[in-house]
SEFI-761840 format. One line per 3 residues: for each residue x, z, y of C-alpha. Coordinates in pm, whole numbers. Layout:
<vokols>
X:Z:Y; ...;
</vokols>
This chain:
<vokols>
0:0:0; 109:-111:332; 142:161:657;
-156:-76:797; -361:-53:525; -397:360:474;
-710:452:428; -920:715:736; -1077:976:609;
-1454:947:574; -1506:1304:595; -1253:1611:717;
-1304:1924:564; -1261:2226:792; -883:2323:847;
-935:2625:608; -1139:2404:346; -813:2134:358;
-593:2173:24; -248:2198:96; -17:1946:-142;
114:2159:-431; 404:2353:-475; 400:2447:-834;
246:2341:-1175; -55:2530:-1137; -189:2465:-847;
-110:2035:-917; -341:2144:-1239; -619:2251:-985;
-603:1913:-891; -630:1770:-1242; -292:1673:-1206;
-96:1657:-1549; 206:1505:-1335; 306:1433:-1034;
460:1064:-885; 653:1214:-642; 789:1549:-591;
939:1597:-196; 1247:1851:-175; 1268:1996:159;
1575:2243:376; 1216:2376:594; 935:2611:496;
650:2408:369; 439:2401:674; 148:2105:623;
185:1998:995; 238:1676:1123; 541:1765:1312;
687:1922:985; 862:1565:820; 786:1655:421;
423:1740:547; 381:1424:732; 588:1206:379;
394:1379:162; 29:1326:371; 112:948:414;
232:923:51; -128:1082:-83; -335:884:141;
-185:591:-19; -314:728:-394; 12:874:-529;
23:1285:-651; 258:1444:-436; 416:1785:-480;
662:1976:-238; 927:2198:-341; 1022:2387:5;
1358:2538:-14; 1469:2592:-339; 1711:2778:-494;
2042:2542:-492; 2261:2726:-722; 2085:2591:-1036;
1896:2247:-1153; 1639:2482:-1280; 1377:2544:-1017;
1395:2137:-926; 1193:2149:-1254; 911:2359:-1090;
678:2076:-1111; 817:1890:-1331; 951:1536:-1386;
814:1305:-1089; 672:981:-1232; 857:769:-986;
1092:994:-740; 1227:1259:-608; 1210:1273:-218;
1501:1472:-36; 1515:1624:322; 1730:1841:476;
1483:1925:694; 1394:1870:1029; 1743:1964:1131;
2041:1878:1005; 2169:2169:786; 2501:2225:988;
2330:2209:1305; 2048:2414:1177; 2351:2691:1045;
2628:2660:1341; 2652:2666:1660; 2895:2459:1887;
3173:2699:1828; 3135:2693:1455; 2961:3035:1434;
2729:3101:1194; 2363:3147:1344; 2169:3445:1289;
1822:3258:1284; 1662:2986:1123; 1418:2841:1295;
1209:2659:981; 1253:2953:742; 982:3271:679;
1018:3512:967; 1365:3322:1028; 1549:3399:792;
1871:3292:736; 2037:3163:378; 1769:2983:205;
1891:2602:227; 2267:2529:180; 2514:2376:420;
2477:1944:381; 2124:2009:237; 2055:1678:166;
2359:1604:-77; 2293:1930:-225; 1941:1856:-362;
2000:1529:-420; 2283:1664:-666; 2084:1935:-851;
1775:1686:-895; 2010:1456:-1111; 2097:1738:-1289;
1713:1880:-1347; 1613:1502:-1441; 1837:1219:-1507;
1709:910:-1460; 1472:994:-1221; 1537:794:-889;
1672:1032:-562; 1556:910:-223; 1692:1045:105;
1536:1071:442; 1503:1295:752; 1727:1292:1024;
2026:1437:825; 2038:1167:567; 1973:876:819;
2249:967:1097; 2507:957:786; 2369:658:660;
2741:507:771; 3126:668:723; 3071:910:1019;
3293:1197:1201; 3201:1524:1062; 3329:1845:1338;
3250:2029:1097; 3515:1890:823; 3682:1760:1093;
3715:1458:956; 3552:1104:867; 3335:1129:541;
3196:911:340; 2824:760:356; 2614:1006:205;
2452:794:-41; 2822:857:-193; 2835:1192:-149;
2483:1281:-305; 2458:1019:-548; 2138:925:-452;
1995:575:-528; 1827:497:-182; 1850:629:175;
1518:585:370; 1629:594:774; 1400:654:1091;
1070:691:1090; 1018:677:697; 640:643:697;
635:263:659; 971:223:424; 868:493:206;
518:316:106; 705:-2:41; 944:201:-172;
690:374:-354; 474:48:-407; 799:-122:-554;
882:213:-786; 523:214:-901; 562:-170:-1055;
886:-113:-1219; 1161:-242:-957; 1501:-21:-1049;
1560:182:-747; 1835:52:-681; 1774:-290:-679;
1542:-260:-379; 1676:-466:-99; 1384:-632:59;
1229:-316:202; 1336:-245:625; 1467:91:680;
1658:129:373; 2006:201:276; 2190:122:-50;
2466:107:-224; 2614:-228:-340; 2909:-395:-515;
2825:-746:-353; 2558:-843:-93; 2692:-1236:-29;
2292:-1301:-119; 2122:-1052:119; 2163:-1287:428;
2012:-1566:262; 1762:-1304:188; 1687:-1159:524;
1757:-1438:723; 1962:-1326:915; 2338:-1265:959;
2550:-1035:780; 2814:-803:975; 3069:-638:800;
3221:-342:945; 3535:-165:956; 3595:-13:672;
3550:389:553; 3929:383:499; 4037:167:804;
3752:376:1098; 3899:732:860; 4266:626:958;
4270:406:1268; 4054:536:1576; 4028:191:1745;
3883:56:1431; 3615:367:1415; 3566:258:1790;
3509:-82:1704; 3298:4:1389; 3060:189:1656;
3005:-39:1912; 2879:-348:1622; 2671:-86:1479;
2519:63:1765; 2436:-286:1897; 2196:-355:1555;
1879:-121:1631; 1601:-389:1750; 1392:-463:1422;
1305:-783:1564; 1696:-911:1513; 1900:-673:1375;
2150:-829:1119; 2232:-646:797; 2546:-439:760;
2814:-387:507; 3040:-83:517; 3272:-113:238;
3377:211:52; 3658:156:-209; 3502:-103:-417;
3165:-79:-346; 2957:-77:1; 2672:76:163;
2460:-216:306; 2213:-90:518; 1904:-327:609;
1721:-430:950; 1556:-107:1057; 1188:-50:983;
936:-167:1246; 807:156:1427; 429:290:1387;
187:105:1586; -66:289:1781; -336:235:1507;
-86:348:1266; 47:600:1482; -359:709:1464;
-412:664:1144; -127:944:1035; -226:1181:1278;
-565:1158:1092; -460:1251:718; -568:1589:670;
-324:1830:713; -391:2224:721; -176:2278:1040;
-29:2572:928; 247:2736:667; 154:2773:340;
-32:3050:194; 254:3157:-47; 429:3270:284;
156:3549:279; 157:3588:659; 569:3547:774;
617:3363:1060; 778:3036:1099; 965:3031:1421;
961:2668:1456; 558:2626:1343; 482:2920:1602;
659:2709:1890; 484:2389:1820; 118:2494:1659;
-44:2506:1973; 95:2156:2090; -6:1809:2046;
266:1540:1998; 148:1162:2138; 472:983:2187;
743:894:1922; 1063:696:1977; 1301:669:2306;
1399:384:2541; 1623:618:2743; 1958:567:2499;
2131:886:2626; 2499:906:2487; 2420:1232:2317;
2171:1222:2123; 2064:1204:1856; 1671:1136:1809;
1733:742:1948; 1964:668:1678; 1690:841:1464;
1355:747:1576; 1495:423:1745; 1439:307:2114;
1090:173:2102; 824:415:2201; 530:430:1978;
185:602:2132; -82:717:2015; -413:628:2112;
-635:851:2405; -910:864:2085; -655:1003:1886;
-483:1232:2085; -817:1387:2243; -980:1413:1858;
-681:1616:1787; -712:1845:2091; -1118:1884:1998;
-998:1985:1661; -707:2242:1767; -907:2372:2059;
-1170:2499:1750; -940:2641:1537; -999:3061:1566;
-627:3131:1634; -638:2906:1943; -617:3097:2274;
-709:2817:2526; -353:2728:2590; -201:2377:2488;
150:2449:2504; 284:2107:2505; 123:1716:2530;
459:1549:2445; 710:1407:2293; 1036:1345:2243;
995:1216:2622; 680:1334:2818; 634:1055:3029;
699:725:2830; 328:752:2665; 169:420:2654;
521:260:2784; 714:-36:2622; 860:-387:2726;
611:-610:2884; 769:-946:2746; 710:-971:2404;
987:-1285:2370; 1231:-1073:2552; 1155:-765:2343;
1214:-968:2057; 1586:-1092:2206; 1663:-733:2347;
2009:-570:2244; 2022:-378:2505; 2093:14:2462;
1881:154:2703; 1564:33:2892; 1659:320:3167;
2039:283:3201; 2282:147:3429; 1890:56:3606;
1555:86:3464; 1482:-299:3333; 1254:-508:3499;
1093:-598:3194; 950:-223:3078; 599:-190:3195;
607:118:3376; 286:256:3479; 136:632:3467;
-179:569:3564; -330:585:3181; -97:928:3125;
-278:1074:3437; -635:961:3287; -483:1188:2955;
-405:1461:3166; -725:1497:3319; -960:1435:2943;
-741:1651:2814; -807:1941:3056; -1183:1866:2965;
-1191:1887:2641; -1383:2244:2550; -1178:2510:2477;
-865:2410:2677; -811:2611:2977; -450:2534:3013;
-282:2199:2915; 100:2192:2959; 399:1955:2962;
683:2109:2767; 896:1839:2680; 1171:1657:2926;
1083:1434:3203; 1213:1137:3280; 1212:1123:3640;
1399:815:3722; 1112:681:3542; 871:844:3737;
1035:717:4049; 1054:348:3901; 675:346:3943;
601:214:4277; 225:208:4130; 150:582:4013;
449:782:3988; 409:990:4262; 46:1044:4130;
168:1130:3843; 404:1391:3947; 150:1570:4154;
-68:1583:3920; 175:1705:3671; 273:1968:3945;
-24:2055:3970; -199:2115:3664; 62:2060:3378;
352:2296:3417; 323:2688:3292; 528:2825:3581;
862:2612:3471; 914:2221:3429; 1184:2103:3224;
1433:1849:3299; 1746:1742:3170; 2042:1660:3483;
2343:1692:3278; 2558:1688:3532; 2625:1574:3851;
2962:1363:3835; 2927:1043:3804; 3208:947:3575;
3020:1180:3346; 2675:1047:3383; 2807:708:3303;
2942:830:3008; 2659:1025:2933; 2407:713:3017;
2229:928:3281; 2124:866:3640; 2300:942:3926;
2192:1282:4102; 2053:1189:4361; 1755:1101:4161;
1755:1477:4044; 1781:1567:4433; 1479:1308:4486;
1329:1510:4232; 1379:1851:4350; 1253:1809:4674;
929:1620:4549; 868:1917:4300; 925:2181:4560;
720:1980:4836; 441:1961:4541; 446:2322:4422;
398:2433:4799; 79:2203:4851; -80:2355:4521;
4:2677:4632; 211:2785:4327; 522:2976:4275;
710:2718:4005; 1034:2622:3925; 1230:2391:3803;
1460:2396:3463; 1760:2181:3479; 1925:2139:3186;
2329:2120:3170; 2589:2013:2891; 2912:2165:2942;
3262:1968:2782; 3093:1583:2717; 3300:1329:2662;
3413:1243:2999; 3423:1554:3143; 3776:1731:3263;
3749:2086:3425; 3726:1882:3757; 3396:1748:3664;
3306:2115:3565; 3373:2245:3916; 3201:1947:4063;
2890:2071:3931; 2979:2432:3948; 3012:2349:4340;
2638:2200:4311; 2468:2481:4146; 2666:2695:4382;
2546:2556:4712; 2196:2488:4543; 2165:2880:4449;
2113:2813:4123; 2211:2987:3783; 2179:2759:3509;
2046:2975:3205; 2011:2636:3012; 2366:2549:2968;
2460:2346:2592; 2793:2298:2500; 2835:1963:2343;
2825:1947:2005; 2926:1624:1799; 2666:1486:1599;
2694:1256:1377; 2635:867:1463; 2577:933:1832;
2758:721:2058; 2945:1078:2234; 3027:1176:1900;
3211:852:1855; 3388:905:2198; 3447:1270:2126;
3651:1141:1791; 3810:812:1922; 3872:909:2292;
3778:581:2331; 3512:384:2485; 3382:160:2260;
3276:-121:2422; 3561:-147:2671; 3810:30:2410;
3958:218:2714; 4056:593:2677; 3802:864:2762;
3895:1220:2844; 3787:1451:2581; 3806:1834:2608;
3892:1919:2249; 4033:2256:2333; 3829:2620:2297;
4036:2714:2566; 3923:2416:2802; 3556:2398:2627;
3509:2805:2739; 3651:2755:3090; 3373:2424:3133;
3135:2676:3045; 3221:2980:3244; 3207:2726:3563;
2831:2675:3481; 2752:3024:3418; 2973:3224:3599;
2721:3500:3656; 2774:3567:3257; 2987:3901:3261;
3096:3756:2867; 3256:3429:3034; 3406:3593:3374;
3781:3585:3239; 3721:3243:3178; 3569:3150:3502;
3856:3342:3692; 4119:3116:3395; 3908:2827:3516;
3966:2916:3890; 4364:2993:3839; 4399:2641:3690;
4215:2462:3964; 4419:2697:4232; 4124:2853:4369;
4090:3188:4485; 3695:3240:4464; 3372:3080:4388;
3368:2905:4763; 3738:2846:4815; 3852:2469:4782;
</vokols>
């Protein structure tokens, strides 16, 4: 069954009446399940949410006709209880989670956290570090034979020979690593049917190469051009990008080039004597599909074997509604474009306002909608207005150097959200939690300013987010952010705004300390800023090198991959702490560091220069 064709529910049972998908023998046998086709192995708590990716996998898969169980973190140090519900007719499913497991477990200094977000009542130690190789490992060992197919974000951003901080070093592919038979990157909805349709006829796992958004493993792939249609590139090497920095450099500007759908060309990373080919990337949801998944019937909550714990990550997001997926903006850093890919998917106003009727009825709601977002707030309903260019695009950003010409930029429809969603019965408060794009909002002559008042006034809780950076430029080039003076614009709309509604807000810039690019200088360039702006940053991220993002790639190289000129990199703890301390320098932990960082610039004080 294709992502198009999925079935809408005729009737939806109340949210407490709603089944969850099962997570042991017995309760499949409630079902009059004597096996299951696909059992889903997951790093999070089982919470049957759509923002929760082995919920939303496992909804899309059922919908589709196929028995799906869920094993939520497991015990790793035996095969044994990957055999909970028994052999899966046609695969085994594996996620890390909704985090990758080393980000999920350290933090930018390599410390181990003390929470975990997607675990009962936080608690740490019940996934293992590299999740997704682990269970991949341990279900060959509970059932061999049985195909092993990875997906979430951990899987897909080490779908290619990647830097690891955490080794250190350049690993391998992870299909290697794990041994699985297929790797299912982005958003897996519409590659994981196809899978499952192929698996269900008898196609060896491994011999699927016709499906988009799939990674495999091959020992030639001289007929997959002829195939596709399209062009074959073969990269550097894992042995050459592992050994020779220019040629990792090179390896990430081809790759990072190949994320349209509409012409991406196939590519072959040899490993030894094999390769990992990794096909065109899926198409994303359209808004009908994007509707149709936010239909399946999930419960919305954690599942009852949790008897009451909390899920840290489930209580930030249960009162929130999601309605955009995907990001034009291409930031340097991160990760979720390289994930969910640059074209913005939305959902439908039908959709999105069914889904507030239904959480604005559920007994634990208190009238407050903490968040209608995304992984951008403002690029709902948003996309490239040319569909011939669209289809010719390689650009890596529809925002950066300059917003293009050809995205059709208007907020009028987001403002007509707003407003039907602060109507809908039960709501008293709807809010905007996620990011901002406000060079966006300033792009549109049309409605942008309407927009932002009416954000201002109605939408924020008391604090709107946004995401600065910085403030030197040879950073925010780097970074693929605008120039500050957009962020000034900002400001003084916001505060102009707030005044006219007569509210007391604020806004929440968000700062990442030791990017690629950035030398102490930059640091006191924007320690100067917040100075003379009176602010205190409490948001301040150190960077942190994930893999397959384009900083990561600087942060290793030191190069700039498309030019192949050097970039600074601040590698030290030494350097990385005084960038910090220059942010926060009210921090009493960081002030030996901020009066280091002030020796080595040769100032005396925070205003001397």
């Amino acid at each position: 069954m294709l992502l198009a064709d999925l079935p809408v529910p005729t009737r939806r049972l109340p949210l407490a009446e709603r089944p969850f998908l099962p997570t042991g023998l017995d309760e499949a046998r409630a079902r009059g399940w004597s096996e299951l086709d696909v059992v889903l192995v997951s790093g999070d708590a089982y919470v049957d949410h759509p923002s929760f990716g082995a919920a939303l996998i496992g909804r899309v898969l059922e919908a589709a006709g196929y028995r799906v169980g869920v094993l939520a973190q497991p015990d790793w140090h035996s095969a044994e209880p990957l055999r909970a519900l028994g052999k899966p007719r046609l695969f085994f499913g594996v996620t890390a989670g909704n985090l990758d497991s080393m980000v999920n477990h350290y933090t930018a200094h390599g410390r181990r956290r003390s929470e975990d977000a997607y675990s009962p009542d936080g608690r740490v130690g019940l996934r293992p570090d590299r999740a997704a190789t682990v269970y991949a490992q341990r279900c060959r060992e509970a059932f061999k034979g049985v195909p092993v197919v990875l997906g979430g974000v951990e899987a897909s951003l080490r779908r290619l020979a990647h830097f690891d901080c955490w080794d250190d070093a350049v690993r391998r592919s992870i299909l290697f690593d794990a041994k699985a038979d297929l790797l299912v990157y982005g958003q897996g909805e519409r590659p994981i049917l196809e899978v499952a349709e192929r698996l269900a006829r008898g196609v060896e796992a491994r011999a699927i190469d016709d499906v988009a958004g799939v990674a495999l493993i091959r020992k030639s792939w001289d007929d997959l051009g002829a195939k596709w249609g399209r062009e074959t590139v073969v990269l550097p090497s894992f042995e050459q990008i592992r050994e020779d920095r220019e040629a990792y450099a090179r390896c990430s500007q081809a790759w990072h080039l190949e994320h349209n759908p509409a012409n991406a060309r196939l590519l072959v990373q040899p490993h030894g004597d094999r390769a990992v080919v990794v096909l065109p990337p899926a198409k994303p949801p359209t808004t009908p599909e994007l509707d149709r998944i936010y239909e399946l019937p999930f419960s919305r909550g954690p599942h009852p074997r949790y008897r009451g714990a909390r899920v840290p990550a489930w209580e930030q997001i249960k009162d929130s509604v999601q309605i955009v997926r995907g990001c034009c903006a291409g930031c340097a850093f991160c990760s979720l474009t390289e994930h969910q890919g640059r074209e913005v998917s939305s959902r439908s106003p039908e959709s999105v306002l069914a889904e507030l009727q239904e959480l604005a009825s559920t007994p634990s709601f208190r009238g407050t909608l903490s968040d209608l977002g995304g992984p951008t707030a403002n690029l709902w309903g948003m996309g490239c207005g040319d569909p011939r260019a669209r289809e010719l695009c390689r650009r890596a950003s529809c925002i950066f150097p300059t917003v293009c010409p050809k995205l059709a930029i208007d907020h009028g429809p987001l403002v007509d959200l707003y407003r039907a969603a602060r109507r809908v019965p039960g709501i008293k408060h709807a809010f905007v939690a996620s990011g901002v794009r406000y060079d966006v909002v300033h792009a549109d002559q049309r409605s942008g300013e309407r927009y932002l008042e009416e954000l201002v006034r109605h939408h924020v809780s008391g604090h709107l987010k946004v995401a600065p950076e910085h403030v030197s430029e040879r950073v925010l080039q780097v970074m693929r952010k605008p120039g500050v003076e957009e962020f000034d614009r900002l400001r003084r709309e916001f505060e102009r705004m707030s005044r006219a509604a007569g509210k007391e807000q604020y806004l929440v810039p968000y700062f990442i300390s030791s990017h690629p690019g950035c030398a102490l200088e930059d640091a006191a360039e924007l320690h100067d800023y917040l100075q003379a702006n009176r602010w205190r940053p409490q948001q301040v991220q150190d960077f942190m090198p994930t893999p397959m993002t384009l900083a990561t790639d600087i942060f290793f190289t030191g190069l700039d991959p498309a030019s192949l000129k050097p970039v600074f990199v601040e590698k030290s703890l030494e350097g990385r702490k005084m960038q910090k301390a220059l942010m926060r320098w009210g921090d009493p932990e960081l002030r030996p560091w901020y009066e280091r960082a002030m020796k080595t610039l040769g100032r005396r004080g925070p205003r001397h220069r």
